[in-house]
C-alpha positions in Angstrom: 32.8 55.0 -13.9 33.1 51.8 -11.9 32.8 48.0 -12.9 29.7 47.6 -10.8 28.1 51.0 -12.6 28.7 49.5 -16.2 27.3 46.4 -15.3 24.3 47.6 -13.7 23.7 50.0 -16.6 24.2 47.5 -19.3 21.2 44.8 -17.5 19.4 48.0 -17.5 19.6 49.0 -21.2 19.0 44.7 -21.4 15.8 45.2 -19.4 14.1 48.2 -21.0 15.0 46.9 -24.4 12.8 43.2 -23.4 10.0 45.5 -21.8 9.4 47.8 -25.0 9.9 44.5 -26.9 7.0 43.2 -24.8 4.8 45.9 -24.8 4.8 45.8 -28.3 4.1 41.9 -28.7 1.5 41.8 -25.9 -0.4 44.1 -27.7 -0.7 42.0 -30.8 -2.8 38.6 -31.9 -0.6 36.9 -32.2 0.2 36.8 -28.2 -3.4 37.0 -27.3 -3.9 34.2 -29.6 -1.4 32.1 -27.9 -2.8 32.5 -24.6 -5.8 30.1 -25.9 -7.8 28.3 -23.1 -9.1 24.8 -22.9 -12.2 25.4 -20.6 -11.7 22.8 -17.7 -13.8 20.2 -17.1 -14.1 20.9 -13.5 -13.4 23.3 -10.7 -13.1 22.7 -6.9 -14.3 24.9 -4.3 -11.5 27.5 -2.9 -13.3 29.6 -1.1 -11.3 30.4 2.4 -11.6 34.4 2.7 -9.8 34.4 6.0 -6.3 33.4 4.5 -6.7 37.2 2.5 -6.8 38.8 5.4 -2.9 40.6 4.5 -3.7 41.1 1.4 -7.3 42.8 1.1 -7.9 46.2 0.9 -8.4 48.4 3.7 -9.0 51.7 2.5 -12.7 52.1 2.7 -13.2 55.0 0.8 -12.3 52.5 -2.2 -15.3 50.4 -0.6 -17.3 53.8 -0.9 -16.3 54.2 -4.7 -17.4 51.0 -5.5 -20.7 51.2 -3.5 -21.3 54.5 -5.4 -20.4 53.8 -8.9 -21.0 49.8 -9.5 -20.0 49.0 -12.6 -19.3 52.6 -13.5 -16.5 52.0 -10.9 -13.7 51.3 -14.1 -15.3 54.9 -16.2 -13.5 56.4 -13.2 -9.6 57.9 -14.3 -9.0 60.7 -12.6 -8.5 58.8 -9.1 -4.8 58.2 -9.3 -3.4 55.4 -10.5 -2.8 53.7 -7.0 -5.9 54.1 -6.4 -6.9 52.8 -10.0 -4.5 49.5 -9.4 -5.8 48.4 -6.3 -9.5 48.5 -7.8 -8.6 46.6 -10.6 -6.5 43.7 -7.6 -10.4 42.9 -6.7 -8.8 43.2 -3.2 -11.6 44.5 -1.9 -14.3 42.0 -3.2 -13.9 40.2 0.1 -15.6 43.2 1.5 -18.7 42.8 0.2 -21.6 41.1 1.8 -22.1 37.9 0.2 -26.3 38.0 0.6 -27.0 41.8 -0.5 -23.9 42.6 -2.7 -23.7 39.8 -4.7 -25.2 41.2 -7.9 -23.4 44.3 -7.2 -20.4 42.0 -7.8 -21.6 40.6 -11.0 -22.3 43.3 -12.8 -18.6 44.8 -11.7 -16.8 42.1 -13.4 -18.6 41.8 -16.3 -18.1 44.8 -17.4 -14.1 44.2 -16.3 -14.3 41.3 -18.3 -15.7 43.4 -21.3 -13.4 46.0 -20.9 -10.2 43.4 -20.1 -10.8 40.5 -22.0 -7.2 40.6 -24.0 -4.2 41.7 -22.4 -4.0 45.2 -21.3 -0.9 46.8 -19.9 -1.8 48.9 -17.5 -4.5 46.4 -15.3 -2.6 42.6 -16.2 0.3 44.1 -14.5 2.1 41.1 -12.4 1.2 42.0 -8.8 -2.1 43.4 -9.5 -2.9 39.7 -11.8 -2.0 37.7 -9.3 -3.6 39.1 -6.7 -6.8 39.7 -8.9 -6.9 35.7 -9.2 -6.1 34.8 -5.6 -9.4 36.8 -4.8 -11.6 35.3 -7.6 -10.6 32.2 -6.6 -11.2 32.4 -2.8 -13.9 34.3 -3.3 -16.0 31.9 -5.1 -19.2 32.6 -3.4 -19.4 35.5 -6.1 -17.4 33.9 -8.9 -17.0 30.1 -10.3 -20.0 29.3 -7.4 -22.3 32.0 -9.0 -25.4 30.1 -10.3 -25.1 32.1 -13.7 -23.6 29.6 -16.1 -22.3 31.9 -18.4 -21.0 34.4 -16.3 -19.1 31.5 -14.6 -17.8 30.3 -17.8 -16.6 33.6 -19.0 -15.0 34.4 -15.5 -13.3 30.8 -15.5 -11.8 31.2 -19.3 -10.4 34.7 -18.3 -9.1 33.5 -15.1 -7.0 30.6 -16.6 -6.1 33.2 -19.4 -4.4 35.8 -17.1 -2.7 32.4 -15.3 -1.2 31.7 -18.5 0.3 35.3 -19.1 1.7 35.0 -15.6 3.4 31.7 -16.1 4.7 32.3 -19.4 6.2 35.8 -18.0 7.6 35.0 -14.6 11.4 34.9 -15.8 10.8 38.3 -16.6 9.6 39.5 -13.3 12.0 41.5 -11.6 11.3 41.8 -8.0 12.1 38.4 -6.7 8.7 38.4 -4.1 6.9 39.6 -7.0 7.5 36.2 -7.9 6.5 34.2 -5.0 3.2 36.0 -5.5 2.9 35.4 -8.5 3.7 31.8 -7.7 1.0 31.1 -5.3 -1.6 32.7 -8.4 -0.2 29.6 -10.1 -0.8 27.5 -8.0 -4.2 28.4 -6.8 -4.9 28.2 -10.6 -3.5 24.6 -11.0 -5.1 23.0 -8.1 -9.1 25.0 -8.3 -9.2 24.2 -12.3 -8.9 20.3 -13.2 -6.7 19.8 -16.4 -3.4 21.6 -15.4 -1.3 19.2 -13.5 1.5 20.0 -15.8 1.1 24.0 -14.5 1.0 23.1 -11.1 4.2 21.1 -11.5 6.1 23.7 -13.1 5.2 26.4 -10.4 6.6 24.0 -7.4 9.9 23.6 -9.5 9.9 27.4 -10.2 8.8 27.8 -6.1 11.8 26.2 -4.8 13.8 28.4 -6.9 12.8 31.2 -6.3 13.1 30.7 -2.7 17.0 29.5 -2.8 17.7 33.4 -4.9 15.9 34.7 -2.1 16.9 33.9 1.3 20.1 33.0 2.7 21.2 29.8 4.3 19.3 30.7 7.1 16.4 31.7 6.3 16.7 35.6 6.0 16.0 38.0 3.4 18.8 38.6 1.4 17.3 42.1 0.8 17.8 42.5 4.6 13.9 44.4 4.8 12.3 43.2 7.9 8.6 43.5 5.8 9.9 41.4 3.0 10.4 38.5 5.7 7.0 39.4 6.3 6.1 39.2 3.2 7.7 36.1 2.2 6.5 34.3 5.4 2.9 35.3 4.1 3.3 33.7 0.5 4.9 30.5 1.5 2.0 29.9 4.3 -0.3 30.9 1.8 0.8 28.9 -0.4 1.0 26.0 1.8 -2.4 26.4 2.7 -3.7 26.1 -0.8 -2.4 22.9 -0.7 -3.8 21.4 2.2 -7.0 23.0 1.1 -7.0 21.1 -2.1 -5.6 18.1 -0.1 -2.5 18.1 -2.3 0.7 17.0 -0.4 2.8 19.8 0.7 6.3 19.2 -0.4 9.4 18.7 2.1 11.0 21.9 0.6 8.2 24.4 1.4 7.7 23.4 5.4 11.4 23.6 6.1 11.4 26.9 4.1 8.5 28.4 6.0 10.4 27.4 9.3 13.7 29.3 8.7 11.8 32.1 7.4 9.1 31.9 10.5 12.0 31.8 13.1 13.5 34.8 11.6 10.5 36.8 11.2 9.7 35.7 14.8 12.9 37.2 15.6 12.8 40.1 14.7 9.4 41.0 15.7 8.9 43.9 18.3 6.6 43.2 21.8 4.1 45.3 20.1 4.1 43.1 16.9 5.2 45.5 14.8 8.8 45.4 12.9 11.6 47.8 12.9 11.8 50.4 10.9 14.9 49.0 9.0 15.9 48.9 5.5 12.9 49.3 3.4 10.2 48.4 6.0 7.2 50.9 6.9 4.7 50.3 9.8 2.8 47.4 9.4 0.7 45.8 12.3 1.2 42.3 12.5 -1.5 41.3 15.1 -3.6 39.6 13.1 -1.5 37.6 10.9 0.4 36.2 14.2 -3.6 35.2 15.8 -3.6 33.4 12.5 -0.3 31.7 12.6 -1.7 30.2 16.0 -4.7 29.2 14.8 -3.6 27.6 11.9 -0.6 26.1 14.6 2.5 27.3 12.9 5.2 27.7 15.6 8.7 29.0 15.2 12.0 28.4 17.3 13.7 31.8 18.1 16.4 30.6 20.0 19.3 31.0 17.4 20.1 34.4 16.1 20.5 33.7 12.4 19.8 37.1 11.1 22.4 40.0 11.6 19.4 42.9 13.3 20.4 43.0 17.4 17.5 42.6 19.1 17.0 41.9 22.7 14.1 42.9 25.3 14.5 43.0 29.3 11.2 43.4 31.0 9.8 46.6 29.5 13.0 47.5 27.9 13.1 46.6 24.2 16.4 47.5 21.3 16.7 46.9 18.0 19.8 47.6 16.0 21.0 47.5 12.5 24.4 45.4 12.6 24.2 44.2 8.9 26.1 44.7 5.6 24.5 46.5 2.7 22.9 43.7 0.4 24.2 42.6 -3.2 23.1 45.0 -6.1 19.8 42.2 -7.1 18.6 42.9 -3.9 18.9 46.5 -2.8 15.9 48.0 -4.5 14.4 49.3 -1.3 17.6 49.5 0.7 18.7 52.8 3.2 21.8 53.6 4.4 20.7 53.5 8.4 23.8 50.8 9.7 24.0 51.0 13.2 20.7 52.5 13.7 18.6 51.5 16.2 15.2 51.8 17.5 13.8 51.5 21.5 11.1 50.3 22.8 9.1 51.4 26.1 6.7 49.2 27.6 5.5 48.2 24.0 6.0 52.1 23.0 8.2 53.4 20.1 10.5 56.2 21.9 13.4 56.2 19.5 12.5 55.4 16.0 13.8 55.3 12.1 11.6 57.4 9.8 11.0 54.4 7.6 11.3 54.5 3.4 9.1 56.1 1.3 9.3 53.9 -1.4 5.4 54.2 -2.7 5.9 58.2 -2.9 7.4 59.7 -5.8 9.2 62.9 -6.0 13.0 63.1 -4.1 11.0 61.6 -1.2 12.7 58.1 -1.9 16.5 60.1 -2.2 15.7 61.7 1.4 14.5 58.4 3.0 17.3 56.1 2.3 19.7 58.8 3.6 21.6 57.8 6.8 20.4 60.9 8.3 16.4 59.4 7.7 17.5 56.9 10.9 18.6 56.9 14.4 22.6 56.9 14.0 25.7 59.2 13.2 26.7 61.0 10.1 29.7 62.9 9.1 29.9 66.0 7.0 25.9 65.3 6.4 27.3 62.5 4.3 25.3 58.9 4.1 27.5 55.9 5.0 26.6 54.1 1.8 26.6 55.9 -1.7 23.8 55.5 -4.1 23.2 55.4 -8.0 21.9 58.6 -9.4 21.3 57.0 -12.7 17.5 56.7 -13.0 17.7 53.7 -15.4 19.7 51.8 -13.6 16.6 52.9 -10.5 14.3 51.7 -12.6 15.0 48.5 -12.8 17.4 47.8 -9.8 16.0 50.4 -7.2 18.9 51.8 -4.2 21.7 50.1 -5.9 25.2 51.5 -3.9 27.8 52.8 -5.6 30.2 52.4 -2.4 29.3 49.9 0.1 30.4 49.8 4.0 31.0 46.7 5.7 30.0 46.0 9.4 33.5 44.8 10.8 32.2 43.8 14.2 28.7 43.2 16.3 27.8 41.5 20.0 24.8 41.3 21.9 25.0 40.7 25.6 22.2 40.8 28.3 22.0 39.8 32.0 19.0 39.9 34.5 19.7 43.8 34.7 21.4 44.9 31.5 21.3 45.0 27.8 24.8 45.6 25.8 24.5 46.4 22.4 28.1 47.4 20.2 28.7 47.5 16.5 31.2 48.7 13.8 31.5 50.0 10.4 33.8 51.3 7.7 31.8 53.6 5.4 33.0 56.7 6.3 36.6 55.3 6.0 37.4 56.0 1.7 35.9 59.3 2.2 36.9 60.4 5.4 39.7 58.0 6.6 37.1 57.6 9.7 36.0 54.3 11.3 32.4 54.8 13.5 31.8 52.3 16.5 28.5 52.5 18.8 27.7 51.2 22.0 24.4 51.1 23.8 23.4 49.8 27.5 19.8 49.2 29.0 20.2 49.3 32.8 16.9 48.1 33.8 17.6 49.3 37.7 18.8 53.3 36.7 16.1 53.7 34.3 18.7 54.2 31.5 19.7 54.1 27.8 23.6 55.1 27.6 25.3 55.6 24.2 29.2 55.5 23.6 30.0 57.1 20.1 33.3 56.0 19.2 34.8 57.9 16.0 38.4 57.3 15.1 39.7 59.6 12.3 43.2 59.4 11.2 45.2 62.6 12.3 46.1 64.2 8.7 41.7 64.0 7.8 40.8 65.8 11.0 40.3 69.7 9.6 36.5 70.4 8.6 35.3 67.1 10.0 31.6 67.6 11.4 29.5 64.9 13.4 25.4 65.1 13.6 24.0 62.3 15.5 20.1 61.9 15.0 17.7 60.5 17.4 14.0 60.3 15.5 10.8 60.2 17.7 7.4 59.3 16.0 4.9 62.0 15.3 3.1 61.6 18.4 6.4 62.3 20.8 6.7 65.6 21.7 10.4 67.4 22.3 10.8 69.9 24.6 14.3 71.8 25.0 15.2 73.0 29.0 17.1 76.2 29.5 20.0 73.8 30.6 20.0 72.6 27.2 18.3 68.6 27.9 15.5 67.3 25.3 12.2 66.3 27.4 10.4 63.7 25.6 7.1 62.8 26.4 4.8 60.2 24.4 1.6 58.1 25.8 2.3 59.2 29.5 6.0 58.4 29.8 8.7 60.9 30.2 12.2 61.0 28.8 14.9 63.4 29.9 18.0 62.9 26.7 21.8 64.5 28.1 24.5 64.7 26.3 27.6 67.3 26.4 27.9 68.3 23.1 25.5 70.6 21.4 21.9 69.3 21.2 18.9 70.8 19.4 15.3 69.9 18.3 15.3 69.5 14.4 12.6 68.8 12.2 11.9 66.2 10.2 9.2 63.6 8.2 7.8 60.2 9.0 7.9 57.9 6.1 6.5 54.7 7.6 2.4 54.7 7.2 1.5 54.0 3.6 -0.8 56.2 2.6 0.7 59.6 4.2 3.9 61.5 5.2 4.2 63.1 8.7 5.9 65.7 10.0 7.9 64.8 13.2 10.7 65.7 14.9 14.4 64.5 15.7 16.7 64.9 18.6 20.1 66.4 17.0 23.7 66.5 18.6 26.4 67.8 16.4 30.1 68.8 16.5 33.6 68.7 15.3 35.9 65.8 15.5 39.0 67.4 17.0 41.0 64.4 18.1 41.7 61.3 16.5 39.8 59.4 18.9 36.4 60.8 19.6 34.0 59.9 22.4 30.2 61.4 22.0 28.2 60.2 25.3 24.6 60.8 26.1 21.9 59.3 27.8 18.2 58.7 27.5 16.6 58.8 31.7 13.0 57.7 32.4 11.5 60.5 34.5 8.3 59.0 35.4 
């Protein structure tokens, strides 16, 4: 057992002895009675639907359920429990038209309110709280604007109720976005219901934080997830936005927060506003959110590489590679052991792809996603170049925590009018296999090209029983074709690739992690071998052929 394993599992035993505590007290009158409410005098308007564009729910057979059941809707417990917590976000209220649906509405949350008018564990979770209150809120048309006094009142007292619960358990919130969420609930609170100046100071102090644990002197994740930039970018605007909407003054901190983490979110964002498939991160269409970044004028300077992903684009060329160490132990809940994978674009077309985490599937799913052979990049012995905890307390609570890290020991990005150069190292193959990996990749715009340059030193005495596989994932809609020569064809939306290399090269199956609500079978392009010298060169190529 290691230092960093005792720790870990001593926090843990720390944490799931607070949460049973808690679950316990929630549950009593005593906390319910402390959550008492002084109705406020008076509420300002919120309502601004288009800022919940991220966050509202776009599954419409949820829409369907609700439109079908009414206020039935929460009878319903046989529909999965994702599908239970996003019904109970109010995510979807949005939805609903505003002249027809309005009573429809109504009737929906009274009977939540009947049903959830104390604490209740499995619908005031954090997440699904705040988000629940960000939609009341900007939803008003249906909730504190609803010409039924009571209804109002009752809606207004519950909201401030759940606020209260939030704030009073943030330091025990262990996913530091969670938090920022969870923040900007508070906040929304404080500045819609008169009366809680004193709330809405507390949540700035606890904002600016929060933010510092969070990112790194520049502005990037410290989880090193290309969606939780996202993610972050989204709460701080939001935010932000809250406050000019209440025509509060939006402090120093948050706009030269939201422009480090804006200029690295701009940075790492693909042509075809999507973000790699790195670390954590599953599809997620960005389009939208960047027409509203433009309308609501927030500009970001990319011009200085702060973040440690190499990513550069020459005409319809596009790269994006993984050149960063593993994150510390707070922040590698969603982390996967893909260093020195990459991903290439074609003309705003995925051709070589990661197979992105699935995180929100249960099973070993999770275990086989954060592998290193789940991404685009070399293996050795089928081993991943980080090690993770087994333990599934210590997964509980602290996710992909690594047992052994790797460190990337060096990186450069070069590019010309005709050329991109891409070359990293790392060490995590080294304890294990005495082995050091190095990868180089050029783009020559005028051959039509992708060359790779696999460089695997292994000291002389470690040599015996060595075995390289080198993985090259497609997305499900690529299709692989093996010649009798022994080249992969790839073909996807009308392009054509031809991939050479001169070591063994097959088609192998594999899953696509990175839509949200499904898994996919695809398929991977596979080189393997045997390291027989101490310095070992594994060359291939990626042609366009039309």
């Amino acid at each position: 057992m290691n230092l960093r394993f005792i720790r870990l599992l001593i926090y843990s035993l720390i944490k799931l002895s607070l949460e049973k505590i808690k679950k316990i007290y929630f549950t009593t009158k005593y906390y319910n009675n402390s959550l008492k409410v002084t109705p406020p005098s008076r509420s300002y308007d919120m309502n601004n639907v288009p800022l919940l564009l991220e966050l509202e729910d776009k599954n419409l057979k949820r829409i369907e359920l609700i439109n079908r059941f009414q206020k039935n809707i929460w009878k319903l417990e046989n529909i999965g429990q994702k599908n239970l917590s996003e019904l109970h976000k109010f995510s979807w209220l949005s939805k609903l038209d505003i002249k027809n649906q309005k009573q429809l509405a109504k009737n929906i949350m009274i009977e939540w309110l009947r049903k959830n008018q104390n604490y209740n564990q499995k619908n005031w979770e954090h997440d699904v709280t705040a988000t629940r209150l960000i939609f009341w809120i900007c939803c008003s048309h249906f909730t504190i604007r609803n010409d039924d006094m009571v209804f109002r009142s009752a809606l207004t007292n519950n909201m401030i109720k759940q606020a209260l619960h939030l704030n009073k358990n943030l330091k025990f919130i262990n996913n530091n976005l969670e938090k920022i969420l969870v923040l900007a609930a508070l906040v929304l609170v404080s500045v819609t219901f008169e009366g809680n100046q004193k709330l809405f100071q507390s949540s700035m102090k606890n904002l600016s934080k929060e933010i510092k644990d969070l990112i790194d002197r520049n502005g990037f994740v410290e989880s090193k997830n290309p969606e939780d930039q996202f993610w972050l970018l989204h709460h701080l605007v939001l935010i932000r936005e809250f406050l000019i909407f209440s025509q509060n003054t939006v402090p120093e901190f948050l706009d030269q927060n939201i422009q480090k983490v804006g200029s690295n979110y701009k940075g790492m964002l693909l042509s075809n506003n999507f973000l790699p498939l790195f670390n954590g991160a599953k599809n997620r269409d960005t389009s939208e959110y960047n027409k509203f970044l433009k309308a609501k004028n927030y500009t970001f300077d990319k011009k200085k590489q702060t973040h440690a992903y190499l990513i550069a684009k020459l005409k319809k060329y596009e790269i994006a590679l993984d050149a960063n160490d593993p994150p510390s132990d707070l922040f590698s809940h969603n982390y996967q052991a893909g260093c020195l994978s990459f991903e290439f674009i074609y003309n705003g077309k995925k051709v070589i792809s990661n197979c992105g985490s699935a995180n929100n599937f249960g099973g070993e799913l999770p275990f086989l996603s954060q592998t290193t052979a789940a991404h685009s990049t070399l293996t050795i012995n089928d081993t991943s170049s980080c090690l993770f905890q087994k333990n599934p307390l210590i997964r509980t609570f602290y996710g992909n925590s690594l047992i052994q890290k790797l460190k990337v020991y060096k990186k450069d990005l070069n590019s010309d009018k005709n050329t991109i150069s891409v070359i990293a190292g790392h060490n995590g193959y080294q304890k294990k296999y005495n082995a050091v990996y190095e990868r180089k990749i050029v783009i020559s715009e005028e051959e039509e090209k992708v060359s790779g340059d696999e460089l695997i030193i292994v000291a002389k005495k470690d040599l015996a029983f060595l075995n390289f596989s080198l993985r090259f994932h497609v997305t499900p809609e690529a299709k692989l074709v093996q010649t009798q020569g022994g080249d992969i064809l790839l073909s996807i939306d009308n392009q054509g690739w031809r991939f050479k290399c001169a070591h063994v090269v097959k088609i192998e199956d594999s899953l696509y992690f990175a839509s949200y609500d499904k898994i996919t079978e695809s398929k991977c392009i596979l080189v393997e071998g045997t390291l027989k010298d101490k310095v070992n060169n594994i060359n291939w190529s990626l042609e366009k052929t039309n």
